[in-house]
N, C-alpha and C positions, 0 to 999 in steps of 0.2 A: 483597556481602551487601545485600538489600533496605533501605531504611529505614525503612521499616516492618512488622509482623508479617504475614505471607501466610501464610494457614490452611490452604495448600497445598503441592505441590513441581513446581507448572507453570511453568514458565519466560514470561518476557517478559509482554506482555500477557493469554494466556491467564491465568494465574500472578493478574494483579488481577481479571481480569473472573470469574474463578470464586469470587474469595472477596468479590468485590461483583457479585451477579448484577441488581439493580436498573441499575446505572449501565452492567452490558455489554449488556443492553438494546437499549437506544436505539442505544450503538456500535454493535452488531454488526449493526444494522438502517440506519446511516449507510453503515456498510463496503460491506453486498450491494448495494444502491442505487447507489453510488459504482461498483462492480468488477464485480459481477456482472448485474446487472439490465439488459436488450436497450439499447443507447444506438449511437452513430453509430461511436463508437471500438469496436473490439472487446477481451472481457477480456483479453488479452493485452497489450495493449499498456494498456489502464486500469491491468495491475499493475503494467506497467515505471513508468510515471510514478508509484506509491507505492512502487515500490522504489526508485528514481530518487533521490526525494526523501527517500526515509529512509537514503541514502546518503549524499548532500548533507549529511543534518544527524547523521552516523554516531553512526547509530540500529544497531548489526546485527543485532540481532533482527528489525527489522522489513525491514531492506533483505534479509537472508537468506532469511526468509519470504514476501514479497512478489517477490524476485529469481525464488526457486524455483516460484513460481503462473505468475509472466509465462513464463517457459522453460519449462513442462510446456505453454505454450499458444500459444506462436511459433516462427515456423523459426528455425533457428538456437540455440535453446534458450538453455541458460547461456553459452554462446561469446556470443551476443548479448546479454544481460543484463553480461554480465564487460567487453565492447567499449562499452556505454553509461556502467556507469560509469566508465572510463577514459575517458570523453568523449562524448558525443553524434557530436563533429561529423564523427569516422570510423569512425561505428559501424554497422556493416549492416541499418538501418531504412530507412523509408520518407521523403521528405523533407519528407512531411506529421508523422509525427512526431518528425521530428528539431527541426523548430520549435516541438514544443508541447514538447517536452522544455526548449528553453529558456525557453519561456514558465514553465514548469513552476519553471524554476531561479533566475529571476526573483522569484516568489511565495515563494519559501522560502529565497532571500535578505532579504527586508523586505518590513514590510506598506505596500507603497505601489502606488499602480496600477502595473501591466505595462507596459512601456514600448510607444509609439505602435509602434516598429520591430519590437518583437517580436509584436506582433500584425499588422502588415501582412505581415510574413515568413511567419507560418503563415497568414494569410490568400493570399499569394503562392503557396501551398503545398497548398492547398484546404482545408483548416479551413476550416469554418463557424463563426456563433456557436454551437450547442450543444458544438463542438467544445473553443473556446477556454471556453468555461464549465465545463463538466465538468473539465478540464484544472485550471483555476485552482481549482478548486472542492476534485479530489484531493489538490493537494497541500497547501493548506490545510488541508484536514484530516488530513492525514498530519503534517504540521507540529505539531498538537495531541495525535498519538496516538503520534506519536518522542515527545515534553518526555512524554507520561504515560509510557511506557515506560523512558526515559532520566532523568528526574526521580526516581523511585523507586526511581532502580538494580533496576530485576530481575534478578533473573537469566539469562545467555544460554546455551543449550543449548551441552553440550560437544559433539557430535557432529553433524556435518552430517548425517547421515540426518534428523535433528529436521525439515529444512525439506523436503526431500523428502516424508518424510510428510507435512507440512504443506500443501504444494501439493497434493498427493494428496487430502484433505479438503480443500481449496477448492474444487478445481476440478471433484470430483463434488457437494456439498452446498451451497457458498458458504458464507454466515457464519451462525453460527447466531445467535440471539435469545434469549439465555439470560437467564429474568426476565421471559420473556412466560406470565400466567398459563394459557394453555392449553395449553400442551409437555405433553409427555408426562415425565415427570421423569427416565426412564433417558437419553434425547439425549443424547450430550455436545456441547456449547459446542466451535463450531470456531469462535473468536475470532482475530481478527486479531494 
């Protein structure tokens, strides 16, 4: 049971960001920037490293939901997602993001710089800097949107189809913007 009253029956993050549409906002316009919007990594692999991470910090709503976007959007799908988090280091990706995954694991371990090694390893790896930036960047704020999910106890869907669908409105609309005053007010809010 939540710890606080949700004026809804949406699970996980959607669940706050509906019944505070100011503060999902800003998030859900963090989230598409982060995952969806054209960058060097493609979304697929931007969703493994916030699924990645919200495993790391067992979050499962969000490692479910975000598990589910990366595998509707890489080969391999959830066999590859399911082999990451059982580890990275023999999991069937690329050996460019098998090092940003640890770079990834690193940041959401402790807030302290990334160590020299694991940035010259996905440097080793062809990472660039926007590479390792974005990387540090998602899981950091994955780190901030597991403790809002996991801090307020939400609730987690009983049924795996949840994330399914989930990824299925990610990966056609991205995140929506719920509390930007120009929506159209029928939209619904695909929150992270």
């Amino acid at each position: 049971m939540p710890h606080i009253t949700i004026t809804n029956d949406m699970p996980g993050i959607r669940g706050l960001m509906a019944h505070r549409p100011d503060t999902a906002a800003p998030l859900n316009h963090l989230a598409n920037v982060l995952l969806r919007e054209p960058a060097s990594l493609d979304a697929g692999e931007r969703e493994l490293i916030a699924a990645y991470v919200s495993h790391l910090n067992s979050t499962p709503f969000c490692a479910g939901t975000h598990g589910a976007a990366a595998a509707a959007q890489l080969d391999g799908g959830q066999e590859t997602v399911t082999a990451v988090f059982a580890g990275p280091d023999s999991a069937p990706v690329t050996p460019r993001l098998r090092a940003l995954l640890r770079v990834a694991a690193e940041v959401q371990a402790a807030a302290r710089p990334v160590s020299d090694e694991a940035v010259a390893a996905a440097r080793a790896e062809g990472a660039e800097d926007t590479d390792i930036h974005d990387t540090v960047l998602i899981a950091a704020a994955f780190c901030m949107y597991n403790r809002y999910v996991s801090c307020l106890a939400t609730d987690i869907p009983a049924e795996d189809s949840y994330y399914e669908e989930a990824a299925h409105r990610i990966v056609g609309q991205g995140y929506g913007t719920s509390g930007v005053p120009d929506r159209a007010p029928d939209h619904e809010t695909v929150a992270i």
